[in-house]
PDB file as gemmi writes it, atoms N, CA and C in Angstrom:
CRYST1    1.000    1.000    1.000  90.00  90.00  90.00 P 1                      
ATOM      1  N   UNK A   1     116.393  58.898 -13.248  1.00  0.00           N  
ATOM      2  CA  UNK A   1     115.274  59.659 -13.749  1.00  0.00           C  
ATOM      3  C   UNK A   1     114.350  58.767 -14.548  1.00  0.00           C  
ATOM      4  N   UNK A   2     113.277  59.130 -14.273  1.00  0.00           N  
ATOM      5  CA  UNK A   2     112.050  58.141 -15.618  1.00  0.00           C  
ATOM      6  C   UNK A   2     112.152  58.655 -16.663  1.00  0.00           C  
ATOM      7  N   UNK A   3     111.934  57.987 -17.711  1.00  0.00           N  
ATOM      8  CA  UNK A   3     112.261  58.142 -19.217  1.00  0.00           C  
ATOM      9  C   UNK A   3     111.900  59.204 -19.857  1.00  0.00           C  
ATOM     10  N   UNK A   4     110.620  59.967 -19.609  1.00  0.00           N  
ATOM     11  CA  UNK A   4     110.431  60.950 -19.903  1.00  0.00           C  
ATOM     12  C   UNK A   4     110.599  62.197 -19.463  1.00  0.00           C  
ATOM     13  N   UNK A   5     111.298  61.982 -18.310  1.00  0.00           N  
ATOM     14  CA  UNK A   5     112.440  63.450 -17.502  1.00  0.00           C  
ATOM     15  C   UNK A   5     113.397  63.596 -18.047  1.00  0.00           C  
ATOM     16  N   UNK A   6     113.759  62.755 -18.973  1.00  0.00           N  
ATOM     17  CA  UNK A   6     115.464  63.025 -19.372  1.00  0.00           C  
ATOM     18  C   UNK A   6     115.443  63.844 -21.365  1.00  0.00           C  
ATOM     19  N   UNK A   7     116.216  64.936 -20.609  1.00  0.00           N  
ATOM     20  CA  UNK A   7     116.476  65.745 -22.140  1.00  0.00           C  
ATOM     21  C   UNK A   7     116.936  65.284 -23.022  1.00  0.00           C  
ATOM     22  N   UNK A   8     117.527  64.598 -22.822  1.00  0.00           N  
ATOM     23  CA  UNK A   8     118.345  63.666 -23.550  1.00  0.00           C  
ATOM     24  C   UNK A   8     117.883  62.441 -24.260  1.00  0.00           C  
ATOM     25  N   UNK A   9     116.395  62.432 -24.322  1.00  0.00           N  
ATOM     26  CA  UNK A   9     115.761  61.224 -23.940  1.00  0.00           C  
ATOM     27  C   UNK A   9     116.334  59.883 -25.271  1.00  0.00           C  
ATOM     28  N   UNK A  10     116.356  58.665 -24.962  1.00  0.00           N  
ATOM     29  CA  UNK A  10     116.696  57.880 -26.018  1.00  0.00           C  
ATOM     30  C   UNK A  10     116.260  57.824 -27.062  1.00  0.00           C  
ATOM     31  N   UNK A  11     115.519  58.133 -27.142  1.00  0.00           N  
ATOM     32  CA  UNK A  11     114.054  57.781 -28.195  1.00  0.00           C  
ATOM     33  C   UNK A  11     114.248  58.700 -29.284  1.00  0.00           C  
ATOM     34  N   UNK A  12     114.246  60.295 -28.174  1.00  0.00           N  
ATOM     35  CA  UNK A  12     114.833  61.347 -29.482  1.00  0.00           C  
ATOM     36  C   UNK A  12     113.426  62.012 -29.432  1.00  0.00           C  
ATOM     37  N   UNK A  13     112.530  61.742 -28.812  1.00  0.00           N  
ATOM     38  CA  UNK A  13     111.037  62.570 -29.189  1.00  0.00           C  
ATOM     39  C   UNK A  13     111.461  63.775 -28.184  1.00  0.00           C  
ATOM     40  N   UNK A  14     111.611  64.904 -28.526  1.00  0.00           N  
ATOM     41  CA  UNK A  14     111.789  66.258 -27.814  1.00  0.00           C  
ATOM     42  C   UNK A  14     110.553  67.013 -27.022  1.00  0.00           C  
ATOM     43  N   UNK A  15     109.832  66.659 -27.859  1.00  0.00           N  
ATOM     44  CA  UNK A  15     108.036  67.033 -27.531  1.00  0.00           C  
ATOM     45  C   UNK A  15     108.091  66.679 -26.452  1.00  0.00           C  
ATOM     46  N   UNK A  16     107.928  65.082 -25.998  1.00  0.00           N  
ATOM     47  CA  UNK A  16     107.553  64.327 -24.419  1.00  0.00           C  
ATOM     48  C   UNK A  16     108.365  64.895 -23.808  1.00  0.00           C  
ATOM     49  N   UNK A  17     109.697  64.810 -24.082  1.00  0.00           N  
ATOM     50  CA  UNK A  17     110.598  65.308 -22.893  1.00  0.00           C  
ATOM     51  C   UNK A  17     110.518  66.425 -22.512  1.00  0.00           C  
ATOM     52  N   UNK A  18     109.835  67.734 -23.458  1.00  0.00           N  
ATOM     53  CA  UNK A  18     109.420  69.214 -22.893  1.00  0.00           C  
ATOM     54  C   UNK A  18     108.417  68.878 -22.137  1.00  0.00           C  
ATOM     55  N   UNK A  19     107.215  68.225 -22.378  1.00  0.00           N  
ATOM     56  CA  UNK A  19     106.432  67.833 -21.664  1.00  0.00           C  
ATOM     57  C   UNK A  19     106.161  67.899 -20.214  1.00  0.00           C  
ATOM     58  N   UNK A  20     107.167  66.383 -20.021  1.00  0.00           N  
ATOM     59  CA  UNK A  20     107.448  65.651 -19.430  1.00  0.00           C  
ATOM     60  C   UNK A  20     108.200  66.326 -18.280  1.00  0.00           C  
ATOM     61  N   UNK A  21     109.406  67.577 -18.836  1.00  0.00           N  
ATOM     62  CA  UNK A  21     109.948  68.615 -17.807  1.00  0.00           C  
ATOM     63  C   UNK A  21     109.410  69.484 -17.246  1.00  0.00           C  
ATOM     64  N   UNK A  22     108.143  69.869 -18.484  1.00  0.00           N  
ATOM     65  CA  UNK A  22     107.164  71.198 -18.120  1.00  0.00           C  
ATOM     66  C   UNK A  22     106.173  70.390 -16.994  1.00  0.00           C  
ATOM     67  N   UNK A  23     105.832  69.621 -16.761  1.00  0.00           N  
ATOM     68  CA  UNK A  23     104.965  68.244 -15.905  1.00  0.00           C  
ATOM     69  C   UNK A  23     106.156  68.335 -14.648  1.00  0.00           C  
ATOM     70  N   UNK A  24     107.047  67.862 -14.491  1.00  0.00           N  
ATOM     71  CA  UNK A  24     107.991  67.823 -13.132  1.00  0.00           C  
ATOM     72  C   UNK A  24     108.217  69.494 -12.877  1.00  0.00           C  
ATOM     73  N   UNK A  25     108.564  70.180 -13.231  1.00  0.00           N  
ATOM     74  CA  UNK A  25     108.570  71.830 -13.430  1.00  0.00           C  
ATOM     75  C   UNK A  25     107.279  72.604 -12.214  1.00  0.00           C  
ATOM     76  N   UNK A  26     105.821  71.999 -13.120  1.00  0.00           N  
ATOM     77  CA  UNK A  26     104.963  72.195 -12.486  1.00  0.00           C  
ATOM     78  C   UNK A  26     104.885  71.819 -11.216  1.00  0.00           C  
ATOM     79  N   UNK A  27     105.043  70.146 -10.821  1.00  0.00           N  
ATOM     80  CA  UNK A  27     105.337  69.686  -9.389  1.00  0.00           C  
ATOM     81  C   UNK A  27     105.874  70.149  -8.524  1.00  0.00           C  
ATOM     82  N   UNK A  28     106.880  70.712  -9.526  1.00  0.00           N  
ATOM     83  CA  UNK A  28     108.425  71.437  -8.531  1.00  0.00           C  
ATOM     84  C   UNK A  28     107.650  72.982  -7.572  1.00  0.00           C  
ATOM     85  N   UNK A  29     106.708  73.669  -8.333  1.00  0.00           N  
ATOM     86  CA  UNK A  29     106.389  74.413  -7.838  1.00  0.00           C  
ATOM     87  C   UNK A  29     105.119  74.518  -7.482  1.00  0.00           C  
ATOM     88  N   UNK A  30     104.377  73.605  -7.362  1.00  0.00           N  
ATOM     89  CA  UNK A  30     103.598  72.780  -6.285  1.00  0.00           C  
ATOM     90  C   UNK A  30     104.235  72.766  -5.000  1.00  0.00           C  
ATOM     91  N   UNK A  31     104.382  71.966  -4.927  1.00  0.00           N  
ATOM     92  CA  UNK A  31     105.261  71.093  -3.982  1.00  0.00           C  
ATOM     93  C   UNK A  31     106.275  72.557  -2.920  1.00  0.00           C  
ATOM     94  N   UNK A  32     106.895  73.595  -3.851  1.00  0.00           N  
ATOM     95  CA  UNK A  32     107.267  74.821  -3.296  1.00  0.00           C  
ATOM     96  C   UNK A  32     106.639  75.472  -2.703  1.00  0.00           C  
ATOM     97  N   UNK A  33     105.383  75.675  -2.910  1.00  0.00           N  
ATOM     98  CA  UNK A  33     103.758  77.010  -2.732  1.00  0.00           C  
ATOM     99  C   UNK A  33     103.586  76.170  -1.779  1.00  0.00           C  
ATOM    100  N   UNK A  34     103.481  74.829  -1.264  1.00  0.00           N  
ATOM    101  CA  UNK A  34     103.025  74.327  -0.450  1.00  0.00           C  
ATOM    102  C   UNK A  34     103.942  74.206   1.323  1.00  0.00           C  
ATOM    103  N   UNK A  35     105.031  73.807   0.781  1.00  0.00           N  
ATOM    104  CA  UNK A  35     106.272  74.727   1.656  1.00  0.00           C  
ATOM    105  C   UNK A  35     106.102  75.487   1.995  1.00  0.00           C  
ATOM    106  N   UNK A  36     106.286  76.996   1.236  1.00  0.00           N  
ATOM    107  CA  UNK A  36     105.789  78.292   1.709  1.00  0.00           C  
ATOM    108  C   UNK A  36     104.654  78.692   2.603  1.00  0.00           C  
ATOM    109  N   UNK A  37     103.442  77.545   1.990  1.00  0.00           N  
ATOM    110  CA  UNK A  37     102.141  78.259   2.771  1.00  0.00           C  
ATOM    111  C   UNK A  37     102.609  77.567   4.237  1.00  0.00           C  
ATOM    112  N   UNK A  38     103.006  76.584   4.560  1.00  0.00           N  
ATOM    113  CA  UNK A  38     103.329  75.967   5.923  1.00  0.00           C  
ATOM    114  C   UNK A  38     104.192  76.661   6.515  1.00  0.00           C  
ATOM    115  N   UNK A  39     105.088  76.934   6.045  1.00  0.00           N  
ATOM    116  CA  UNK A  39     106.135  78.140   6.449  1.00  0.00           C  
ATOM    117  C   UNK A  39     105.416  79.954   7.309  1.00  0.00           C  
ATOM    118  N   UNK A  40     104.639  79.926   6.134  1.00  0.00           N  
ATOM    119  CA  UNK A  40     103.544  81.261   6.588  1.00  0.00           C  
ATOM    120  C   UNK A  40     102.784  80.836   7.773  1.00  0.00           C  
ATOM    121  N   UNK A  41     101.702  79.867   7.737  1.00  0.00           N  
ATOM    122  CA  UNK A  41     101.106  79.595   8.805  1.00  0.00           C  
ATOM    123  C   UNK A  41     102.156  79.023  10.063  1.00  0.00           C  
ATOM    124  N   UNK A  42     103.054  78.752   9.724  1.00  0.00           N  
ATOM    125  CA  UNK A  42     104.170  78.355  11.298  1.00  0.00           C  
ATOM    126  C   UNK A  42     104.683  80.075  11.473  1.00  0.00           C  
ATOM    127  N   UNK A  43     104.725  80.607  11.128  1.00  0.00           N  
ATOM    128  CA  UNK A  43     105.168  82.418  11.079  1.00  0.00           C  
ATOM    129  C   UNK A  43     103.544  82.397  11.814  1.00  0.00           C  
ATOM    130  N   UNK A  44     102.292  82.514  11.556  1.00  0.00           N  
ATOM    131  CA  UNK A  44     101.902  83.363  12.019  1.00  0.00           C  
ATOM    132  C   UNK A  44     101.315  82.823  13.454  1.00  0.00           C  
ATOM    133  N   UNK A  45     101.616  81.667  13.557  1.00  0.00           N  
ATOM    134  CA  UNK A  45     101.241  80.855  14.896  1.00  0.00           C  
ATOM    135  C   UNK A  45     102.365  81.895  15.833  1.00  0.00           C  
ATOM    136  N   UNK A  46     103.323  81.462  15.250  1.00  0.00           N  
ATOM    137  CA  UNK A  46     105.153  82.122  16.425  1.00  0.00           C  
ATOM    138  C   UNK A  46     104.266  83.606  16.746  1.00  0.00           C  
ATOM    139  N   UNK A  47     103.930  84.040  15.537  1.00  0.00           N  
ATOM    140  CA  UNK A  47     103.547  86.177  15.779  1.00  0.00           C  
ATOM    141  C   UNK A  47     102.326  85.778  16.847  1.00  0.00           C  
ATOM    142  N   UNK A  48     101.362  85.256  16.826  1.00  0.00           N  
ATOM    143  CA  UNK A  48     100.186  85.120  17.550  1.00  0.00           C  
ATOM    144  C   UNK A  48     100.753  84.864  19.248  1.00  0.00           C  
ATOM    145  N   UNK A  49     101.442  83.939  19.571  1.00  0.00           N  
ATOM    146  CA  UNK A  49     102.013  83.223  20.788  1.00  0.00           C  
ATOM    147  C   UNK A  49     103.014  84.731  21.094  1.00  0.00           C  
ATOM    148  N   UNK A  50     103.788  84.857  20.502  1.00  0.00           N  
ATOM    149  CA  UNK A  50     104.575  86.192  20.735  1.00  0.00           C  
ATOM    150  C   UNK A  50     103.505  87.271  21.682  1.00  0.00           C  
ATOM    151  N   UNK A  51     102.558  87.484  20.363  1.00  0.00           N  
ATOM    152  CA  UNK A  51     101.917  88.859  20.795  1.00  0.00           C  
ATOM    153  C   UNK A  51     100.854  88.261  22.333  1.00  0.00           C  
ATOM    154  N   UNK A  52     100.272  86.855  22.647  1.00  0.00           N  
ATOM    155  CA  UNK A  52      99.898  86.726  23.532  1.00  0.00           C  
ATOM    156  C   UNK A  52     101.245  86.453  25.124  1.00  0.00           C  
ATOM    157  N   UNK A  53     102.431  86.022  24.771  1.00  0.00           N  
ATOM    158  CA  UNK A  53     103.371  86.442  25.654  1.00  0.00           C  
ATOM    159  C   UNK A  53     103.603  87.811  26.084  1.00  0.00           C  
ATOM    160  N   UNK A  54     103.489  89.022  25.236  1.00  0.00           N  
ATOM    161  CA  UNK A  54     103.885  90.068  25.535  1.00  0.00           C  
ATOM    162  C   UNK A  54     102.145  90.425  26.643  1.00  0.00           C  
ATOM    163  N   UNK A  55     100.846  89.858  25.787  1.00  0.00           N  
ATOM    164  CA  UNK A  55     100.169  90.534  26.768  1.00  0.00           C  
ATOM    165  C   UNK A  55      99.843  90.607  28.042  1.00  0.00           C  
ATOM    166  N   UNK A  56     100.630  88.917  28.486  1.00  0.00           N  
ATOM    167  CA  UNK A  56     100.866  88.591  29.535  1.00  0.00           C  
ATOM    168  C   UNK A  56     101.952  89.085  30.281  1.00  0.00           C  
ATOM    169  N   UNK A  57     102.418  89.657  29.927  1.00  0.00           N  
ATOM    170  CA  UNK A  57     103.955  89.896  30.434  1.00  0.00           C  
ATOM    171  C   UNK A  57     103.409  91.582  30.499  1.00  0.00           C  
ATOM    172  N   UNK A  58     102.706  92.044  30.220  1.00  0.00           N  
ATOM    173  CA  UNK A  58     102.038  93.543  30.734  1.00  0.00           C  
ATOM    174  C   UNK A  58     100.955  93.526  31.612  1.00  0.00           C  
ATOM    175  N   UNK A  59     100.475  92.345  31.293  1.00  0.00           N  
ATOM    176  CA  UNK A  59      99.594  92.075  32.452  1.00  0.00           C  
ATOM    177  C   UNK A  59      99.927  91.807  33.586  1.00  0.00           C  
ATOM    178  N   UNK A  60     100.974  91.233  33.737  1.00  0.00           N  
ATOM    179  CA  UNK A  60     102.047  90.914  35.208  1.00  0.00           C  
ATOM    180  C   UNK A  60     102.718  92.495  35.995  1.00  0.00           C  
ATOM    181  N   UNK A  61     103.280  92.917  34.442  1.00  0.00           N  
ATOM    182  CA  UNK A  61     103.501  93.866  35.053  1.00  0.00           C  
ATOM    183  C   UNK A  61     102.531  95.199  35.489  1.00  0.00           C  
ATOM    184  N   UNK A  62     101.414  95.045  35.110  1.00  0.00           N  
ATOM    185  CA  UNK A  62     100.409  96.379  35.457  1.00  0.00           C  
ATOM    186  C   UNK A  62     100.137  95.622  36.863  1.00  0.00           C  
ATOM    187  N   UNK A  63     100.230  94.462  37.156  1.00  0.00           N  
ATOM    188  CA  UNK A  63      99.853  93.897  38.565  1.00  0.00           C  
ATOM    189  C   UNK A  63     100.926  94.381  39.432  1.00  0.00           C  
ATOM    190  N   UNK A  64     101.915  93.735  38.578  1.00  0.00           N  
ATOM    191  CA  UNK A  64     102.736  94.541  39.959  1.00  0.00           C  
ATOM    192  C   UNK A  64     103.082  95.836  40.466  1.00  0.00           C  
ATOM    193  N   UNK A  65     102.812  96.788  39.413  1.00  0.00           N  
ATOM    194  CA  UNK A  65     102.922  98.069  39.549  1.00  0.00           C  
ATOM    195  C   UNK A  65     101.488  98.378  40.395  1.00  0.00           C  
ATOM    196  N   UNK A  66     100.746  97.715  40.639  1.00  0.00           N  
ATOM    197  CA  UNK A  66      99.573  97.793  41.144  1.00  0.00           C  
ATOM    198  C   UNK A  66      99.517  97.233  42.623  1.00  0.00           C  
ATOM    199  N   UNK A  67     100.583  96.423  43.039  1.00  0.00           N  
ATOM    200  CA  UNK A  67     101.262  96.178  44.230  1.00  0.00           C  
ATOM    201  C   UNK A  67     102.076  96.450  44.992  1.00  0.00           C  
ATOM    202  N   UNK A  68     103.448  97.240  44.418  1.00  0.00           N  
ATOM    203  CA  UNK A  68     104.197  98.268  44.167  1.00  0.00           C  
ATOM    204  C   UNK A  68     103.236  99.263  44.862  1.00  0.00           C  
ATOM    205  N   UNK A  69     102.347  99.767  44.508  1.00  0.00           N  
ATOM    206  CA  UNK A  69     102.206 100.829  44.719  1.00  0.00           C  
ATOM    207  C   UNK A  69     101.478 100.660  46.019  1.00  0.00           C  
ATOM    208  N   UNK A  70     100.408  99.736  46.137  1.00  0.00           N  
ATOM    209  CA  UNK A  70      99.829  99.594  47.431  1.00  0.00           C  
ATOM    210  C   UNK A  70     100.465  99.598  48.640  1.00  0.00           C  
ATOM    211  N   UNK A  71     101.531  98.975  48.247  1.00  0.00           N  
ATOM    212  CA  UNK A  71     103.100  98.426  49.603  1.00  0.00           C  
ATOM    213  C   UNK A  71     103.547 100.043  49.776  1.00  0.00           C  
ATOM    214  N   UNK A  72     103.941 100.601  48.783  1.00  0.00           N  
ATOM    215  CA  UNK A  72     104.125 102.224  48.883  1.00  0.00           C  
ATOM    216  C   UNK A  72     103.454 103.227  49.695  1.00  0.00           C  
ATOM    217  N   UNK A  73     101.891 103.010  49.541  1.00  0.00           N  
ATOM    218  CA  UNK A  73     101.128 103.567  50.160  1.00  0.00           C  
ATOM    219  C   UNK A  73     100.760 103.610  51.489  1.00  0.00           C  
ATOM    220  N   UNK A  74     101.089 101.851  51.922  1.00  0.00           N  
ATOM    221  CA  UNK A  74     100.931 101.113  53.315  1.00  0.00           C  
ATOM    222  C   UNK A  74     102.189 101.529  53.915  1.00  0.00           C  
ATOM    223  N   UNK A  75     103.000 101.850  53.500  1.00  0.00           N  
ATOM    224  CA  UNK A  75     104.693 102.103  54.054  1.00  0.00           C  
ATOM    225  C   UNK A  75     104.770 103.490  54.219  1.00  0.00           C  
ATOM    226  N   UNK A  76     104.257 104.761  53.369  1.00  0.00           N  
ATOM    227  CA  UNK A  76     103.741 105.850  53.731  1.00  0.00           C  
ATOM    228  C   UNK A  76     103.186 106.334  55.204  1.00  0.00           C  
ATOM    229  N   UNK A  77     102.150 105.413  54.862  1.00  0.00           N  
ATOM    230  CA  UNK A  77     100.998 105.336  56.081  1.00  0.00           C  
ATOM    231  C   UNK A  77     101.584 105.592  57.148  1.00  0.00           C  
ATOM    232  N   UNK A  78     102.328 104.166  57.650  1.00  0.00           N  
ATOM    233  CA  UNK A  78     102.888 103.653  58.585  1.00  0.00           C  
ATOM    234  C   UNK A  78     104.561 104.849  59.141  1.00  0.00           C  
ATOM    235  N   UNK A  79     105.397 105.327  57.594  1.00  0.00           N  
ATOM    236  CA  UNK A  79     106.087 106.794  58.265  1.00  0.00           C  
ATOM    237  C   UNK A  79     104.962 107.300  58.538  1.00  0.00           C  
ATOM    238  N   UNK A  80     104.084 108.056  58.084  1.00  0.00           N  
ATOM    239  CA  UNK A  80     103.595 108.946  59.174  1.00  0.00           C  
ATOM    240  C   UNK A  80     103.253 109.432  60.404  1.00  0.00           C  
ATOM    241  N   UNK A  81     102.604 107.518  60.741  1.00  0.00           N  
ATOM    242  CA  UNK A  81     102.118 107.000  61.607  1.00  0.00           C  
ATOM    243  C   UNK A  81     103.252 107.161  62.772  1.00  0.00           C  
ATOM    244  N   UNK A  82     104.665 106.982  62.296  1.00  0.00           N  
ATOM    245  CA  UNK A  82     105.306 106.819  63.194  1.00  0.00           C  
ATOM    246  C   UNK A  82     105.555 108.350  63.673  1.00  0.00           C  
ATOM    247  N   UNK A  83     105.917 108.894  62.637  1.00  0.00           N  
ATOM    248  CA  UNK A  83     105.839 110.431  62.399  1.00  0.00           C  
ATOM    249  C   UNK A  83     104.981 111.323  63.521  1.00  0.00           C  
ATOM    250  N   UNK A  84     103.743 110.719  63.407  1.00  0.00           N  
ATOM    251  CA  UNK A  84     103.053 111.443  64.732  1.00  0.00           C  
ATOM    252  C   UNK A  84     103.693 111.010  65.955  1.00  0.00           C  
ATOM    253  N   UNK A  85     103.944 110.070  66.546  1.00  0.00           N  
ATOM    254  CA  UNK A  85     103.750 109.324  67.459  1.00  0.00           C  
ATOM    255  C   UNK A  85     105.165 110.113  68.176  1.00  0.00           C  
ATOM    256  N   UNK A  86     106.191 109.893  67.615  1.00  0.00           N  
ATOM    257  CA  UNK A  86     107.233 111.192  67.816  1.00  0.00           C  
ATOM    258  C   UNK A  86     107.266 112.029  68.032  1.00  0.00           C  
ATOM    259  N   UNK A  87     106.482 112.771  67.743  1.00  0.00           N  
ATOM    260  CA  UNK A  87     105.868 114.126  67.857  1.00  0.00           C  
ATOM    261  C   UNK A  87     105.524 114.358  69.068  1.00  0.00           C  
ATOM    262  N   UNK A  88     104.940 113.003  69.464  1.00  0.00           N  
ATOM    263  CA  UNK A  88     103.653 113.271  70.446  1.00  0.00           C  
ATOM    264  C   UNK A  88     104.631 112.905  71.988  1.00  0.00           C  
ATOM    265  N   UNK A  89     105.636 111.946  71.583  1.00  0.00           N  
ATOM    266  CA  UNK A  89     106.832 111.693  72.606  1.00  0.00           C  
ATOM    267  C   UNK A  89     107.647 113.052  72.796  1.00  0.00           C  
ATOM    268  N   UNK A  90     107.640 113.608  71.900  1.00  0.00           N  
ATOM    269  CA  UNK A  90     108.555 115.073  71.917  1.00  0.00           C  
ATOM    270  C   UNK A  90     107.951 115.877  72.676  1.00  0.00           C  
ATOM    271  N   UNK A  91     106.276 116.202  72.520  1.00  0.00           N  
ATOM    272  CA  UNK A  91     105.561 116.852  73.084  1.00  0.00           C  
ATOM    273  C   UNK A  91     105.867 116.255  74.416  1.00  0.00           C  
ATOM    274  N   UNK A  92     105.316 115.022  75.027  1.00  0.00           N  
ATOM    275  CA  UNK A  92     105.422 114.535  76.245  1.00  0.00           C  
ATOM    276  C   UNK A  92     107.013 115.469  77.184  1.00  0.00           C  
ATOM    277  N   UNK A  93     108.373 115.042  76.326  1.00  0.00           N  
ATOM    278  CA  UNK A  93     109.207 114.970  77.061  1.00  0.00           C  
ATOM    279  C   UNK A  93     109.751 116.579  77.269  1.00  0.00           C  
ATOM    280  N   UNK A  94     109.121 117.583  76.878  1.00  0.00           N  
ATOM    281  CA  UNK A  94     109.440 119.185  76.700  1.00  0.00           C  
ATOM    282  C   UNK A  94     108.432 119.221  77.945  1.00  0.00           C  
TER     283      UNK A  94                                                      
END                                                                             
């Protein structure tokens, strides 16, 4: 420790060494707040990337439900399609 961090100090002056602790004290929580704020801004980067993953990941899925459904519709079609055509063989063979 430097001479004026220590409680104990040799000298015996109590003053500097309150000082001197209240001075490293302060640093200490400097140096903490500054941690924290980096800590916060790495939190709100992760929440930002999160919330743009999820909007992508609804966006995929409104596509595919949007393809899904077209294939549904085309596959519909096509029973029906066949649907008549049966009909129309049934008719033929009566």
């Amino acid at each position: 420790m430097k001479e004026g961090w220590n409680i104990n100090n040799i000298n015996g002056n109590s003053s500097q060494s309150n000082d001197s602790l209240e001075i490293y004290a302060a640093k200490l929580a400097y140096v903490g707040a500054a941690i924290s704020t980096l800590g916060d801004g790495i939190s709100t980067i992760a929440a930002g990337l999160a919330l743009d993953a999820l909007r992508n990941s609804n966006a995929q899925n409104s596509q595919n439900d949007t393809k899904q459904s077209l294939q549904k519709d085309n596959m519909q079609k096509q029973i029906d399609h066949l649907i008549y055509e049966l009909k129309q063989i049934k008719k033929i063979i009566k």
